[in-house]
N, C-alpha and C positions, 0 to 999 in steps of 0.2 A: 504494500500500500504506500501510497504517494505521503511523505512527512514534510512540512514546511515550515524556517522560520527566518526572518530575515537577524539576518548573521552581526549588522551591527549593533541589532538592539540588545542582544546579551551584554557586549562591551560598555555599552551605555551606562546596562546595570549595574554590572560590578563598579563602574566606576564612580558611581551614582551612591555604593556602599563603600565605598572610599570617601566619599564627600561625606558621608554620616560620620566616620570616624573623624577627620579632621575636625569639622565644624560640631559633635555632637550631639548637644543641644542649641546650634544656632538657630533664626529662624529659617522658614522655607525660602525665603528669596536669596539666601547664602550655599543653601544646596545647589538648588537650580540655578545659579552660575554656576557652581563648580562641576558640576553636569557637564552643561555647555560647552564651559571651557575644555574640557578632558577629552571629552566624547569629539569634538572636533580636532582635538590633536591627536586622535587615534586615530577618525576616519577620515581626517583629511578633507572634510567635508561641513558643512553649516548643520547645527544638533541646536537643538531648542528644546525647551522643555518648560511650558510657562506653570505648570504648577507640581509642586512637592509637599509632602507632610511626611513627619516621625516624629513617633513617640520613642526616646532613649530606653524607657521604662518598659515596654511591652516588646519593645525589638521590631515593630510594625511599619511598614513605609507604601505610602500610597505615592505613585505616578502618574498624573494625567498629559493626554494628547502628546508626548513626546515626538518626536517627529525628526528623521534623520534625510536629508537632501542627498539625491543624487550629487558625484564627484563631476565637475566638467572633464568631461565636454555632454555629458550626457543630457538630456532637456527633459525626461519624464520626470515629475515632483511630486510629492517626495518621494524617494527609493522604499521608506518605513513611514508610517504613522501608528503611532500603538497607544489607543484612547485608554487604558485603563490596566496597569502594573501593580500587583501586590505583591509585596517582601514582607517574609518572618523571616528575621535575623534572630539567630541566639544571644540574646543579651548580653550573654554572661563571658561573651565571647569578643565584644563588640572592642574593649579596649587590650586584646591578644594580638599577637605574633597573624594570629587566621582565623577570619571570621567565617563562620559557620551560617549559611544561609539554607535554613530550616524548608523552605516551601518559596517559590517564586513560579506565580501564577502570571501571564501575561494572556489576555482576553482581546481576543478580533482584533490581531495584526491587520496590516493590508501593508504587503509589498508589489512594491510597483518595478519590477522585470523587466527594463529597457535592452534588447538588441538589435546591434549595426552592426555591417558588413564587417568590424574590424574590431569588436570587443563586445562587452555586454556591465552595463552599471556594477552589479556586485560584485563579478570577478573584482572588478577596478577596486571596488571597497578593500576584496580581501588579501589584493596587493598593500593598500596602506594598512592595513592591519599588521602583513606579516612583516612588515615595516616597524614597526611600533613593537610588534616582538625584538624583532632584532633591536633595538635600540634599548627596548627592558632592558635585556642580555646583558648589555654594555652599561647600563644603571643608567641612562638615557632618557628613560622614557618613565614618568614625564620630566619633563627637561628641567621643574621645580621642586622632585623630589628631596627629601630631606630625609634621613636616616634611614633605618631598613626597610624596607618595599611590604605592604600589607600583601596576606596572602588568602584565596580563596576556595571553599568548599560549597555545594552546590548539595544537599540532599535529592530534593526534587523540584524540575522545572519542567510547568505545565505551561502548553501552549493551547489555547482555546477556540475554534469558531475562526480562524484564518484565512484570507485568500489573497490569491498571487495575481499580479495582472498582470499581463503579459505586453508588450510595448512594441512594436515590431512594424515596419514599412511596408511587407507584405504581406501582414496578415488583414482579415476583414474587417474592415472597418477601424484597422491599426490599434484597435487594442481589443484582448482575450482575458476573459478571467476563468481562475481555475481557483476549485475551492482545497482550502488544506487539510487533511485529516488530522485531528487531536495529537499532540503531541505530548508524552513523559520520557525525561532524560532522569538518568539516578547517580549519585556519587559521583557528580563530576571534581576531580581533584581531591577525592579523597584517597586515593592510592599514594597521591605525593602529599599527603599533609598540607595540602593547600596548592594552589596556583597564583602566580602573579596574576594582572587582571588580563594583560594581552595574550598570554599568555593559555587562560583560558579560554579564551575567543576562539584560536587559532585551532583548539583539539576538538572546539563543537564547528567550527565553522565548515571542512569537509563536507561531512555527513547533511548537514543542510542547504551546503549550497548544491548540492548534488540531488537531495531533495524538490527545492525548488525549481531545478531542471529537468525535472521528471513531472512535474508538475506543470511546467510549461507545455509539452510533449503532450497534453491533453488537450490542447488547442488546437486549433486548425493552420498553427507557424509551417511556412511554406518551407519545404525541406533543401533548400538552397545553400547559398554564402553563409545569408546566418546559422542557418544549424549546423553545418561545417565547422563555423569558427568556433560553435558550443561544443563542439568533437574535440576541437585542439585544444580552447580552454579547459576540458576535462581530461585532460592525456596524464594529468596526475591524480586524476580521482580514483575510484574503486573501478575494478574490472564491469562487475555490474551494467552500471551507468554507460562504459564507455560501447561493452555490448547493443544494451540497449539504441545506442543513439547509431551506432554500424548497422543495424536490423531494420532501423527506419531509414536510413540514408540509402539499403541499399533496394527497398521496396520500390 
């Protein structure tokens, strides 16, 4: 079955539980900057997030309307919108070495799946991600870190009621949508005692952006240039996917 999620909004998050630990109890307009700020030096791209809440006491964090912008040169907008995010953080865990995120529910994504002839929006995302990895690596990233790197675990992250749209010059009427089937990931980075935040991005991002490509593949995308260049783009993905898309390329 087809899974989907758009890939930058995990980064967003963890980084978004990075902003709870520095500012802890500040208020919500001190979060959602440091949101912003982050989430755009990850993805390279324009992140907003006009409204945040936490309670320090309950470990709980509401997200509304987040919204991450396709990179140029791409023109469909946004890449992500994700109206409504809830985080249980383990409290008790909040001012540790590794924060512990208990349940992370995200509710009716909608990623917006731009391809042309020569690339396609997320890939482009998940180049500046693995960017931002490398630059973790090198204690780089973010460029204002100060002392040891918070480190993250993931119990369960539920994705809910999502769909993909699909963006494409030949397809009907230039854009497709495709709906996403529920998603539960479990013990992400609990085998390493945590993950840095890009870090974690990077070991879910795979799996989903391979996902959403299989999901696009329900649409009526005209099996040309563009699906070609999704052939190349996934030449490092799982066997799977790259089958799949040689099956339909050679139909």
């Amino acid at each position: 079955m087809r899974r989907g999620l758009t890939i930058a909004m995990i980064g967003i998050v963890l980084l978004f539980c990075a902003a709870i630990v520095i500012v802890y109890v500040s208020i919500g307009s001190v979060i959602t900057s440091s949101v912003e700020k982050y989430g755009s030096a990850m993805t390279q791209t324009s992140v907003t997030l006009p409204e945040a809440d936490f309670s320090p006491t309950t470990g709980e964090a509401t997200l509304l309307n987040l919204k991450v912008e396709s990179p140029a040169p791409f023109i469909a907008q946004p890449a992500l919108l994700a109206p409504h995010i809830e985080i249980q953080i383990d409290p008790h865990t909040i001012d540790q070495g590794t924060i512990v995120i208990k349940r992370l529910m995200v509710e009716a994504p909608e990623i917006t799946y731009e391809i042309t002839k020569s690339s396609d929006n997320l890939r482009k995302i998940r180049d500046h991600i693995e960017a931002a990895v490398s630059a973790e690596q090198r204690g780089q990233f973010p460029l204002d870190r100060k002392g040891s790197p918070k480190r993250f675990i993931i119990n369960d992250l539920y994705i809910q009621n999502g769909v993909v749209i699909v963006q494409a010059e030949n397809l009907t009427g230039n854009r497709e949508t495709a709906l996403l089937e529920d998603l539960h990931l479990k013990a992400l980075g609990q085998a390493e005692n945590g993950l840095e935040a890009a870090a974690l991005v990077e070991r879910i991002y795979t799996p989903l952006l391979q996902a959403t490509t299989l999901a696009a593949l329900s649409t009526d995308l005209n099996l040309s240039d563009q699906m070609r260049n999704i052939l190349r783009g996934a030449s490092d993905e799982t066997g799977e996917l790259i089958d799949r898309l040689r099956n339909l390329l050679e139909k």
